[in-house]
Structure formats: structure tokens, C-alpha cells
N, C-alpha and C positions, 0 to 999 in steps of 0.2 A: 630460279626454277619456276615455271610457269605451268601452271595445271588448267585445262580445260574441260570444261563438265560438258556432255555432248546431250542431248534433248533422246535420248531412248530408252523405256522401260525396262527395269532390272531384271535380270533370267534367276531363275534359285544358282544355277550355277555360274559363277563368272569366273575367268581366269586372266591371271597378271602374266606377264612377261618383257623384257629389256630388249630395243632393238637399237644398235648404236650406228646402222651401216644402211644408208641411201640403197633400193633396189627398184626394178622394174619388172614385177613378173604376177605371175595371176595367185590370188590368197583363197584361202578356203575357210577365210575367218567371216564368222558371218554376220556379227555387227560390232561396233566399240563407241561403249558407254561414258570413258574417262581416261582422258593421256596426261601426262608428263613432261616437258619439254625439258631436259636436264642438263646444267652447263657446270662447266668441272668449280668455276667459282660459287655457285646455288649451293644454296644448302635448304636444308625442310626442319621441320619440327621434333624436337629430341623427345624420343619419347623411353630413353634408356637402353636401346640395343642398337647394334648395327645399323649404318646406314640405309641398308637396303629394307633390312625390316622396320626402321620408319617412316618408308617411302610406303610400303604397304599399308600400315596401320593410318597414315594422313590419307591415302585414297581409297580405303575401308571406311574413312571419315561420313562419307558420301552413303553408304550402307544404314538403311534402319537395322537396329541392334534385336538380337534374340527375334529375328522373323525367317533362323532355318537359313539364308543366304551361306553358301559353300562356295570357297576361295581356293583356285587351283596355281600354284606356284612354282618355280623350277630352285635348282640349290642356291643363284645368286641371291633367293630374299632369305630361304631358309632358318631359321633357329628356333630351341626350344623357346626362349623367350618368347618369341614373337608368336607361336602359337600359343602361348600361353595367353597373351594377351588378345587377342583372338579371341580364343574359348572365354574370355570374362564377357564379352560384347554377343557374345550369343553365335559368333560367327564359325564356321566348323569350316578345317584346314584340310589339304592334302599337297605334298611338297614330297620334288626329292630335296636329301639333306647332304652337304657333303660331312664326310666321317669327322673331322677336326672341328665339327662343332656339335659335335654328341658327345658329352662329356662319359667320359668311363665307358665306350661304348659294350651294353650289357649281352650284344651277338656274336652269332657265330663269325670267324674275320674270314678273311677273303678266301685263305688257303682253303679253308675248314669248307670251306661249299666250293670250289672249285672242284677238288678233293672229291666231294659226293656227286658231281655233275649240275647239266642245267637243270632249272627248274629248283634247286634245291632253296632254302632259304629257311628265315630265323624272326624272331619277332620278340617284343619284350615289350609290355603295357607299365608307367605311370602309376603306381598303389594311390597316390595324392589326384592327380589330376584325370589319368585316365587316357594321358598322350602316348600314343605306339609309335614306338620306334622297330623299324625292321627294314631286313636287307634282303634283296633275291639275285640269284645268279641265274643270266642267260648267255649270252656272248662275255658278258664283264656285272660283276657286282656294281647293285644300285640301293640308295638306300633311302628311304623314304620315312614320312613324319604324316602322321595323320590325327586328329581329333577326333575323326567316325568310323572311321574304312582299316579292319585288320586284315587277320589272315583270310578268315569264311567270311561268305563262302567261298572255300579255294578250289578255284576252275581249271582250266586248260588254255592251254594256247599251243599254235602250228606255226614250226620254226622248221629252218631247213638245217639237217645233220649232213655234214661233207662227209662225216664218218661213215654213217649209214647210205649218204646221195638218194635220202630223200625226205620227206616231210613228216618231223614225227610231232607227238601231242606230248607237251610238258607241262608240271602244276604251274599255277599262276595263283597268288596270292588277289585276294579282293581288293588290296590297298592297289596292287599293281595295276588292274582292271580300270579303277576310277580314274586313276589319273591319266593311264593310255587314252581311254574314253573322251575326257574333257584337256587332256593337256596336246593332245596329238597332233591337232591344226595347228595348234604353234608353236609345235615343236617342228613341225613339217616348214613351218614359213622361218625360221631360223635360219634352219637349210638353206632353204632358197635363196636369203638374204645371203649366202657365204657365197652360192653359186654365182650369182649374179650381182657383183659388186660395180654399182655405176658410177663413173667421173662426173661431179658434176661443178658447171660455171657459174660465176656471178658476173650480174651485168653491172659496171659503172654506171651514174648516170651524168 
């Protein structure tokens, strides 16, 4: 596993993401500070959770500690662990999580906010650390982990209702808000990476 530190100064916000598929197509990401080159024999530095979350915490390595820097994440690094170690280092999280690694999870379940419609959703804070966990339904229940960003302030957002056939306005949690915000370009280049999967050769020499 081979890590490259790239020469560009750090944003408050930076966000991680996995890309495993060769593309060719225009990005909207607008600089990158530090990659990971990952081969299925590499391994990284154990630092007591999941793999993925000590892929994070070895390239949070690179981060000055307690200087406010926020990390935006998708479920593949996700766990409380791993924000937890996080929050020790000063570093403040926002991730979705998938359900099977929130233990006991303390929300409403999927039925229970389908049930009440979109926009509906549930939140449960940490008494010890202060880590939120919460779920929102729009199209499909998502669930998310955050160290700064809860419910308020709970805004709006404009979705289209086939029921209605047209554009209505549903709550949006603030936890929701920040990570659309900062995770969206690459969640957008994800996509594209699917759409546009390219064959690629090697040259002998």
C-alpha cells in the first residue's frame, strides 16, 4: 500500500472516498491533498477497528490535531470506533453509517419513518462522547454519524413527488445538509466512475 502526500494546503473541510474503477470523464472535485494506492496483499497500520477506518485514521495522520479540520466520509470507512478516535485527535466527523455497525441501534427503523413519510427522521446523541447517530428518509432510509452536525438547524429541501407530479419542500436534518454540501462531488464522481467504466492495456516492452 503506497500513500502519496501531494504539495497542497489543507481546506477546514476535506473528504475521503474509495475509487476502485479506471474512468475517463470530467470531475468536479476541485483539488487532492493525499491518495492511497491499495493492493489486495497491502495492509496499513492497525489501529484496532476495521480496515477501512484505519485507512482513515493513517491518512488523518497527515492532519495537525485539534486545529478544527472536519472529515467527510461515506459508510465503506464508517464506525463508531473510528469516530471516536477522531474526536480524541481534535478531528470532527461526518459519515453515512451502514445500520450493522451501530450497535443496538437507539432509532426509529425503516418501517417507522417510511410509515410517517419523507423527510421524516430520528436522532439519538452519545451521553459519554456526544457522537449522533441519526437516520432520515427520502426516497430510502440513510443513516448518518456525526461528531458536530445534528438535527438543527432542521431545514428544507426540494424533491420531486410522483404522487403529487410536482416539487414539494421536505425537513432535512443539518447532519444531512453538511454532508450533501461537502460529500456531493464525490458522490457525483462515484457515479460517473459506474457510468463510464474504461478497458484499459498494458504495454510489454
Amino acid at each position: 500500500m503506497e500513500t502519496v502526500l501531494l504539495d497542497q494546503p489543507l481546506e477546514e473541510m476535506l473528504r475521503i472516498d474509495e475509487q476502485i474503477t479506471p474512468f475517463k470523464a470530467r470531475l468536479n472535485v476541485r483539488m487532492m491533498h493525499l491518495f492511497r494506492i491499495y493492493e489486495v496483499d497491502s495492509s496499513c497500520t492497525d489501529f484496532g477497528i476495521e480496515i477501512s477506518g484505519n485507512i482513515i485514521i493513517e491518512l488523518a495522520s497527515t492532519i495537525h490535531e485539534h486545529r478544527n479540520y472536519k472529515l467527510y466520509f461515506d459508510n465503506w470507512f464508517s464506525s463508531i470506533s473510528l469516530a471516536k478516535q477522531l474526536q480524541d485527535k481534535g478531528i470532527w466527523c461526518v459519515g453515512t453509517i451502514w445500520e450493522n455497525r451501530i450497535p443496538n441501534p437507539p432509532l426509529k427503523t425503516d418501517q417507522e419513518l417510511k410509515k410517517e413519510g419523507r423527510g421524516t427522521h430520528s436522532c439519538a446523541v452519545d451521553s459519554n462522547s456526544g457522537i449522533v447517530i441519526s437516520n432520515w428518509f427520502d426516497n430510502r432510509v440513510i443513516n448518518f454519524i456525526s461528531t458536530y452536525a445534528a438535527v438543527e438547524p432542521n431545514g428544507t429541501c426540494k424533491i420531486w413527488s410522483a404522487k403529487d407530479k410536482k416539487h414539494i419542500q421536505i425537513p432535512r436534518p443539518e447532519v444531512v445538509s453538511q454532508y450533501n454540501k461537502f460529500m456531493g462531488r464525490v458522490d457525483l464522481a462515484d457515479i460517473i466512475i459506474e457510468l463510464y467504466c474504461i478497458s484499459m492495456k498494458s504495454k510489454r516492452d
